[in-house]
N, C-alpha and C positions, 0 to 999 in steps of 0.2 A: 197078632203081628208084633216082635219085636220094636224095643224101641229104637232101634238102630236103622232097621227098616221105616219105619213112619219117616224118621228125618231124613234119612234117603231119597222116597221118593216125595218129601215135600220138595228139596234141596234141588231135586234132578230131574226137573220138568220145565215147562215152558212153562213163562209168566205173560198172563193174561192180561197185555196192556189195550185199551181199545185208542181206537183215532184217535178220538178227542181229549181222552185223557192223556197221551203220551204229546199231545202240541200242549194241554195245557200243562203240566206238571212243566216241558223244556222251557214254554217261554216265561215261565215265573221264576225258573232256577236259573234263568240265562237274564232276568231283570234284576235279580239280588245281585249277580256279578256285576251288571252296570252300575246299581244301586251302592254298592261298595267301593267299586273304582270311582265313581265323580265325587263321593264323600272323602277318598283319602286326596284327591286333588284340589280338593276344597280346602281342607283343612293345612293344604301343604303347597300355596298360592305364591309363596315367595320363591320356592323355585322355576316361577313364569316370568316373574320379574328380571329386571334389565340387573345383569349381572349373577343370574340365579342358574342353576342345574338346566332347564331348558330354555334360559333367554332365546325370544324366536330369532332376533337378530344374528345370533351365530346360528341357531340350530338348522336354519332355513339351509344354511348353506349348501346340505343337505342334500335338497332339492334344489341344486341347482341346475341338475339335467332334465329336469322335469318339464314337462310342455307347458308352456304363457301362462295356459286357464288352468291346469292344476296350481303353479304358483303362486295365479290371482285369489282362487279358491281357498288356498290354504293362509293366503294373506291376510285374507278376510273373516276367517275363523280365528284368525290367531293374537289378536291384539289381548291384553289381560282383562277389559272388562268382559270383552265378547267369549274369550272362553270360560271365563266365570258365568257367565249368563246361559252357555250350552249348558255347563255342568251342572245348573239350578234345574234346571227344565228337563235335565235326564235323569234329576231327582226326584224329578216332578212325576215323573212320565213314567217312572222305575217303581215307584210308590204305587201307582195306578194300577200298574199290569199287576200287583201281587193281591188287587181284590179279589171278588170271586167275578164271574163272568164268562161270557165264549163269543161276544159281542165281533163283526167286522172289524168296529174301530181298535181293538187288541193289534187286528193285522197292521195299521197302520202306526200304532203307538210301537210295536217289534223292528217296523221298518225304520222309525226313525231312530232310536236307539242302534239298530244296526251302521247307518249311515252315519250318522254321530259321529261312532265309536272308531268307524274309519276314517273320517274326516278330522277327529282329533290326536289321530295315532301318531302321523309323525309332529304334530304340536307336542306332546310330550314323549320326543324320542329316550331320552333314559328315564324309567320307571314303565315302561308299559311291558306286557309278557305276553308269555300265550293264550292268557288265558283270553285278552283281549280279544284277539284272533279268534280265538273259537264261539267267542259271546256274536260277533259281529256274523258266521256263519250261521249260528241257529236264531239270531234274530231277525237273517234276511229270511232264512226259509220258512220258519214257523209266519215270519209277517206273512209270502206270498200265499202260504197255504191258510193263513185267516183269510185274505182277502179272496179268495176262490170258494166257491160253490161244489166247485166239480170235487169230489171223493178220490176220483184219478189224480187230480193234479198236487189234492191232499197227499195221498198216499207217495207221491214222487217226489215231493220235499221231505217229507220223513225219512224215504228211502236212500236221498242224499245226507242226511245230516246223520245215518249209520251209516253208508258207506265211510264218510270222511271221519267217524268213532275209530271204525275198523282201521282205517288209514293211519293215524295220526300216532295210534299206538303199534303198527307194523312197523310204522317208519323209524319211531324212536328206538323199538325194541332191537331193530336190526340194525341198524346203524351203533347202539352200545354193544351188538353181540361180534361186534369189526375190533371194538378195542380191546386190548393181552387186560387193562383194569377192571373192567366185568368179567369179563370171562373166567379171570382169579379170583374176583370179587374183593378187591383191594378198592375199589373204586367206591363201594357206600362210605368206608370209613373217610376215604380221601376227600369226598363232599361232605361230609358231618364233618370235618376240621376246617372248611373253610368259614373266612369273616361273614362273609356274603347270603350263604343259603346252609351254612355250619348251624352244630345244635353240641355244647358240650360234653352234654350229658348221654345223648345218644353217641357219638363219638367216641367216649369213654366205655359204652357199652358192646360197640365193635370192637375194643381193643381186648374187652377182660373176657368177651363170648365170640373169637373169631370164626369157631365153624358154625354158631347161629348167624352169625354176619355172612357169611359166605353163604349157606340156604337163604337169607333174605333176597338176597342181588342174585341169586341166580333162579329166585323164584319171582323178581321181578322182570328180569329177562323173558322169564317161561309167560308169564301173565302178557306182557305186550306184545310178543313172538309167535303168540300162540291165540292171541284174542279172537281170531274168525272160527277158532272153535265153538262161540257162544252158539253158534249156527249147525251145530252136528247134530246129528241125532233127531231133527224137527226140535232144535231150541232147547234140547233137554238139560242142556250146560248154559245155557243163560244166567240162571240166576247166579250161581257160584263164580261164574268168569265177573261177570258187573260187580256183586258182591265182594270179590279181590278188588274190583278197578277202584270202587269208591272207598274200600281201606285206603287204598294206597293212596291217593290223594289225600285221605281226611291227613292220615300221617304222614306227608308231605304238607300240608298246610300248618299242622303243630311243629313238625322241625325243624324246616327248613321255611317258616315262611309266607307261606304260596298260598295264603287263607283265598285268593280267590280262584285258586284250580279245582277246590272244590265243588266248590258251584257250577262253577262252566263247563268240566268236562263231562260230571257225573247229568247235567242238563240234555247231553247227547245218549245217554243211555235208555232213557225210552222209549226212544227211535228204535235203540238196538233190541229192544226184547221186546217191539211190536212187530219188526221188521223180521224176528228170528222166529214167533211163534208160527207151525201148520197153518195155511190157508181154513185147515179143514174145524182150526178151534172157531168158537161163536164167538170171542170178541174179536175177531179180525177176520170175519166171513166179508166177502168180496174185496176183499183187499186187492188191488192191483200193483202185481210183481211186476209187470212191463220196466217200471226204470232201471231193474237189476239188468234185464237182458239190453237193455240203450246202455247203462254204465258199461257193459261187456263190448258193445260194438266198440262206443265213443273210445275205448281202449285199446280195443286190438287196429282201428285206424291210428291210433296217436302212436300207437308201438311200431304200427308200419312208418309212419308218417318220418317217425325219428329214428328208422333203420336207414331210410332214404338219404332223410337229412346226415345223418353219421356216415354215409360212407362217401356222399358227396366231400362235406367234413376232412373225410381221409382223403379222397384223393386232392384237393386244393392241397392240403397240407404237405402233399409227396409231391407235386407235380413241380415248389421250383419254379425262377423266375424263367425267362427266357433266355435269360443266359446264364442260367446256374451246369455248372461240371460235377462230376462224378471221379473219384478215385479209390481205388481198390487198395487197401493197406497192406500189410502184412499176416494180418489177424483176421483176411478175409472179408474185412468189413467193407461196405461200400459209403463212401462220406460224400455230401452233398455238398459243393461250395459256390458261392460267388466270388470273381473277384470284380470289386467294386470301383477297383482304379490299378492299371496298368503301374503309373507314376513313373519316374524317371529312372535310366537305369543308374546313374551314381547314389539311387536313394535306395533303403533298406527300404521291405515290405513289411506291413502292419498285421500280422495276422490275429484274428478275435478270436475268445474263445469262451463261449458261454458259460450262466452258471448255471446250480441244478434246476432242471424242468422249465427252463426258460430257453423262447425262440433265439436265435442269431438276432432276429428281425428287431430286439433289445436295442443294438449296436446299431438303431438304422439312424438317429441322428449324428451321433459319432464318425460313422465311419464313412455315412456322407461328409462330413464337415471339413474331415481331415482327405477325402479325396477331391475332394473341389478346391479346397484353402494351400493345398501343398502338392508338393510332387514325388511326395512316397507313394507306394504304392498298399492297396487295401485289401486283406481276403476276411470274408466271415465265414462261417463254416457251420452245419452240424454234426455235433459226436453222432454215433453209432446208435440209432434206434431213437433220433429224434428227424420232425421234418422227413426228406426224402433220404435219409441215410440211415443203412441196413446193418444189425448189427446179424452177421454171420459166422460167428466164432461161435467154435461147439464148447469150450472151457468154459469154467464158472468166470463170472465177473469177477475183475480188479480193478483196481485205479490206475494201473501197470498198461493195463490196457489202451486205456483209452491215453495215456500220454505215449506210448509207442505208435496208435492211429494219428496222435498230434506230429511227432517227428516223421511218422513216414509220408502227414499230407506238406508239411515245408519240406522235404525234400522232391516229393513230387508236383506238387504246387508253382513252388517262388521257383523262378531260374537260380540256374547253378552261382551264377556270377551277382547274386542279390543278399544282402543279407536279410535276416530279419528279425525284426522286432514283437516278441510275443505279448499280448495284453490280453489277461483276463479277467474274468467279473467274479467274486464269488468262491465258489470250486473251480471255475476257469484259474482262476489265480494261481490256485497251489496246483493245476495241471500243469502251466505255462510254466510253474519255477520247474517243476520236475522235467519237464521236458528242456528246457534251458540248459540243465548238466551237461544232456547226452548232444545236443546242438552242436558242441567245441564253438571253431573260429565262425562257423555259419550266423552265428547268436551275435545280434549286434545291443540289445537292450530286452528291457522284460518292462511290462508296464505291469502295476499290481492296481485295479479297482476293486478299493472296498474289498480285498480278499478273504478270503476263507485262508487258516495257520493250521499246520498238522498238530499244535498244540492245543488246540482252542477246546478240546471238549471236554480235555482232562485241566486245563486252567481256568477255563473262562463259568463262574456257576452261570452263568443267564445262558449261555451254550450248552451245556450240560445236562439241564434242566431240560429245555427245549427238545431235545432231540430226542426223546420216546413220543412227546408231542407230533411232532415232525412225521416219526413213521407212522405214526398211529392215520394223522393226515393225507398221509400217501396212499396208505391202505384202503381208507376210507374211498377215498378219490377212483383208486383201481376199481373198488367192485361196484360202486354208483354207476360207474362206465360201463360197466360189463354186463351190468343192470340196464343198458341203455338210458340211460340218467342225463347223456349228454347233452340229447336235446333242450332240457330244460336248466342249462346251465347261465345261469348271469354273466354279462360282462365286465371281467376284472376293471377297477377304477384307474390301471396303467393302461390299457386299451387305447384310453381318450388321450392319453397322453401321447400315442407316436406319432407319426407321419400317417395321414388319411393312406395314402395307396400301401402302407404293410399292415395295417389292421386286418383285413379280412383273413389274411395268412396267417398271423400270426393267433386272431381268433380260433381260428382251425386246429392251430396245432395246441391250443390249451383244451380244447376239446376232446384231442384224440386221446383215444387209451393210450397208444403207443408213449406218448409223453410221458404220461406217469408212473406206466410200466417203466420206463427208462430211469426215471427220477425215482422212483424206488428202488429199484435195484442198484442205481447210484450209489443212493445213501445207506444203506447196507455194507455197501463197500466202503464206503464213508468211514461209520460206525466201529466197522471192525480195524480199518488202516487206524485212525486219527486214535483211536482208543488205546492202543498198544506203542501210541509214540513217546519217544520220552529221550530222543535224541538231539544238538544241538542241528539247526539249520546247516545243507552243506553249503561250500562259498560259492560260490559264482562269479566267475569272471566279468561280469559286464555291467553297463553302466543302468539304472534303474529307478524307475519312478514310483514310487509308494502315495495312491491316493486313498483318501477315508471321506465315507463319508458322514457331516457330523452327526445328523441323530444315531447312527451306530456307534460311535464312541460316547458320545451320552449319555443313551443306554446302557452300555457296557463298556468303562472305562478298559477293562484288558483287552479289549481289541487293541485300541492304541496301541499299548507294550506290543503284544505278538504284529503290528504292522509294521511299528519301528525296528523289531526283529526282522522283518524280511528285508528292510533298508541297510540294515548291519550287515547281512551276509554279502551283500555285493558292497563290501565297502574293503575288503582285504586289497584292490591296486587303488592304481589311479582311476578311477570311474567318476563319473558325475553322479549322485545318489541323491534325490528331491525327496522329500517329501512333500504332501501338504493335505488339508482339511476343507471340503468343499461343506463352506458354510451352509444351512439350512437343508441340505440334501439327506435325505434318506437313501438305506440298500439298492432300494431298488426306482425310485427318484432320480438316482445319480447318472443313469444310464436311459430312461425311459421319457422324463421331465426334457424337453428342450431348453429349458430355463438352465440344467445344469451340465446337461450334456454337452452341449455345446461351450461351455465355461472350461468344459476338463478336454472337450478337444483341442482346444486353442492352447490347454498348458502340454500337452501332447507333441502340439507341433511344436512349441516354442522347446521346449526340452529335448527334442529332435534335432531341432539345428542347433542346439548347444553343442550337442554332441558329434554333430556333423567337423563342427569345425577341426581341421586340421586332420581328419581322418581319413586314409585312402582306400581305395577301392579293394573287392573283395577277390582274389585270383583263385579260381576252384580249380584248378590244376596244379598250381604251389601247394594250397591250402592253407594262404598266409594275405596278409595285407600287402599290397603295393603302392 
């Protein structure tokens, strides 16, 4: 036999892991991982300390959604003698498990290292990783499967701790195979240049060998994309599939770092090539496969469960308060609105206009604020393909578009004899200016929040930058959805911020695909309008409020300029033209945060009856003031 053959079929066979050696190899490799982490927290104790990287007195903060007894719980671990004293004892305990042995007490020394390691995770929220995570997973299971007798129940922690092998690298593999940077393979170099998890020298060596660099990343791709291959053939590809997996860590842990991804993931790999070889090999005779076909149920219920949950989901999110209306555009589109307050008829109407991928339901302390507190009148609305509004235009998207759905719902909306006042958030902004042109005498003010500038992508670099981020983002979000992903979606930290009775709705609609199908293709349009600008703002006749808010200029000092840019363009008459700087507020703070919102609705009103004064009524028959 060739020698090419011999390494063949050594290479391309099932590897003959049995029970007991595949729990003890994981929980000794999964003890060096604890064993390492409470040694570098030991050694690195001032950042527990009061004023340090995880002082718990801020970190806690944290948790401050958390239930009573988690918060008591974590209180109680968290003082700096007492988490110095856990991390002696999981050195203690980490030392232990790498004797020799197969003793019960292993099960209980896995469990408490498992528990530990989650009970100290958010104590040290920066510095902790995955591999944490993954330590804490096979030290719950290898513990429960010490402390059992039964072979069955052995075999069903094992057979979790490959599933979630198989998982971990699906997940990441397909989620980098969403971004244009893998798939080009621009994306290894771009992590070898950074501070963080950057390596010089390898970085230097993407640049002078770019099509080695490009087979790497898209042979990283192939390896975690591809990993439930280890499982073909009766296991024939195990070793070769593990074999890449633990390169790839080892060198992930010299370049980038990660010295304990090593140990922790490759800990889960003897799960996987006990779990991958024939029933029919002698070291895994009577193995019990049962928890493959339970993980199989427990999932096609969860995938129902969250079909259920997703279309309920959809329909709250379409169905609209009880008194929301419908208006059919010109562009065929069907737009959802409320209006929130009548108001008087000598007063202009407030129309809102959201920003990308964000509900109306934003605008719900606002635009309450200003319909109870005044006697203008209030509409919020959603564009075309968010909430219960249909985008039915067969043309490719514009931005053209949806500000010609904005003029034709104030024409069909607000009474003939009303002016109105456009405010929008974001990309609502530079909608509301562009729809403002074509308004004429109808246009009685523009509010700008925090706006979005048609110049901001080509001036602003933090703009700039951001925005392949942004779509990459979107994308991501589209096919997680489309994944059924939704179910298991977190609640945004602006959530807590609005009003209790628009929460559920507005949950709903961050949930729905349709959202981010809309919000991508938005920004798309976004991308290609804003990118190609390089024209001065047109002027605008009318009077105008210009708000920022601060941590956006902060951040990015040329927001200012291009906001005080939109303040300039309506300043060619006599108009009243404000600006101003809503202290402490963030993008999206400014609108959601009742602390702030309510601040810019009161300068709303008061700017409204600046304007009001001396001004007459609007005659839609002249088409002039009287």
């Amino acid at each position: 036999m060739s020698l090419s053959r011999r390494i063949a079929g050594t290479a391309f066979k099932p590897w003959p892991v049995s029970r007991k050696r595949a729990m003890a190899v994981g929980e000794r490799l999964a003890a060096v991982t604890t064993l390492t982490s409470s040694l570098e927290y030991l050694t690195q104790r001032h950042h527990i300390r009061r004023g340090g990287l995880n002082d718990w007195e801020v970190v806690k903060d944290i948790q401050r959604r958390s239930t009573p007894l988690t918060r008591r719980l974590l209180d109680l671990v968290s003082g700096e003698h007492t988490t110095t004293a856990v991390h002696a004892a999981r050195v203690a305990v980490s030392a232990g498990m790498l004797l020799p042995g197969a003793s019960r007490w292993r099960g209980a020394g896995s469990l408490f290292l498992g528990a530990s390691s989650a009970l100290l995770y958010p104590r040290h929220r920066y510095g902790t990783d995955g591999s944490d995570q993954v330590s804490v997973l096979v030290h719950a299971a290898v513990g429960v499967a010490r402390l059992s007798d039964d072979p069955r129940s052995q075999d069903a922690a094992l057979w979790y701790i490959a599933l979630q092998s198989n998982l971990s690298y699906l997940v990441s593999g397909w989620v980098k195979l969403m971004g244009p940077s893998w798939r080009d393979a621009s994306a290894l170099g771009g992590v070898m240049r950074t501070r963080t998890y950057g390596h010089e020298g390898a970085f230097e060596l993407t640049q002078k060998y770019p099509r080695t660099a490009r087979y790497v990343a898209h042979g990283v791709l192939a390896l975690e994309c591809l990993f439930p291959l280890a499982y073909v053939g009766g296991g024939r590809l195990v070793r070769p599939v593990v074999a890449c997996a633990a390169a790839f860590h080892v060198t992930n842990g010299f370049a980038m770092g990660l010295g304990r991804f090593i140990t922790a993931f490759v800990a889960m790999h003897p799960a996987v090539a006990y779990t991958a070889a024939p029933r029919s090999h002698p070291s895994v005779a009577g193995r019990d496969d049962r928890a493959l076909a339970v993980g199989g149920a427990v999932l096609a219920l969860a995938a129902s469960a969250a079909g259920v949950l997703t279309v309920q989901r959809r329909l709250r999110s379409r169905e609209g308060w009880t008194t929301s209306r419908t208006l059919t555009t010109g562009q065929q589109n069907v737009l959802q609105y409320e209006v929130m307050s009548e108001g008087e008829r000598a007063k202009p109407v407030v129309v809102f206009c959201n920003g990308l991928g964000t509900p109306s339901e934003h605008f719900s302390w606002m635009s309450e604020a200003i319909a109870r507190r005044s006697g203008y009148g209030v509409i919020t609305f959603a564009r075309a393909g968010y909430a219960g509004s249909s985008r039915r235009c067969t043309g490719p998207y514009a931005l053209s578009e949806s500000v010609d759905d904005l003029v034709d719902l104030v024409r069909g909306a607000v009474p003939a004899d009303r002016k109105v006042v456009l405010a929008g958030h974001s990309l609502g902004g530079e909608l509301c200016r562009r729809a403002a042109v074509r308004l004429g005498d109808r246009l009685h003010s523009v509010v700008y929040l925090d706006s979005a500038h048609p110049a901001e992508l080509n001036r602003s670099r933090q703009q700039g930058e951001s925005a392949q981020r942004l779509r990459e983002t979107l994308t991501m979000m589209v096919w997680s959805l489309r994944l059924g992903m939704g179910a298991w979606m977190c609640r945004p930290d602006w959530l807590e911020s609005l009003a209790e009775a628009y929460r559920p709705r507005a949950f709903a609609q961050y949930c729905d695909l349709r959202t981010w199908v809309t919000a991508r293709r938005e920004w798309a349009a976004v991308e290609a309008d804003f990118g190609t600008f390089g024209d001065d703002l047109t002027s605008i006749d009318a009077p105008a409020l210009v708000i920022s808010a601060q941590q956006t200029i902060d951040r990015d000092p040329e927001q200012l300029l291009l906001h005080n840019e939109l303040a300039h363009a309506h300043r060619g008459g006599d108009h009243r033209v404000e600006s101003m700087v809503v202290e402490g507020a963030s993008h999206e703070a400014l609108l959601v945060d009742a602390q702030y919102a309510l601040q810019v609705a009161d300068h709303i009103i008061g700017f409204l009856d600046a304007t009001m004064v001396g001004v007459a009524a609007f005659d839609p028959a002249e088409g002039q003031k009287r």
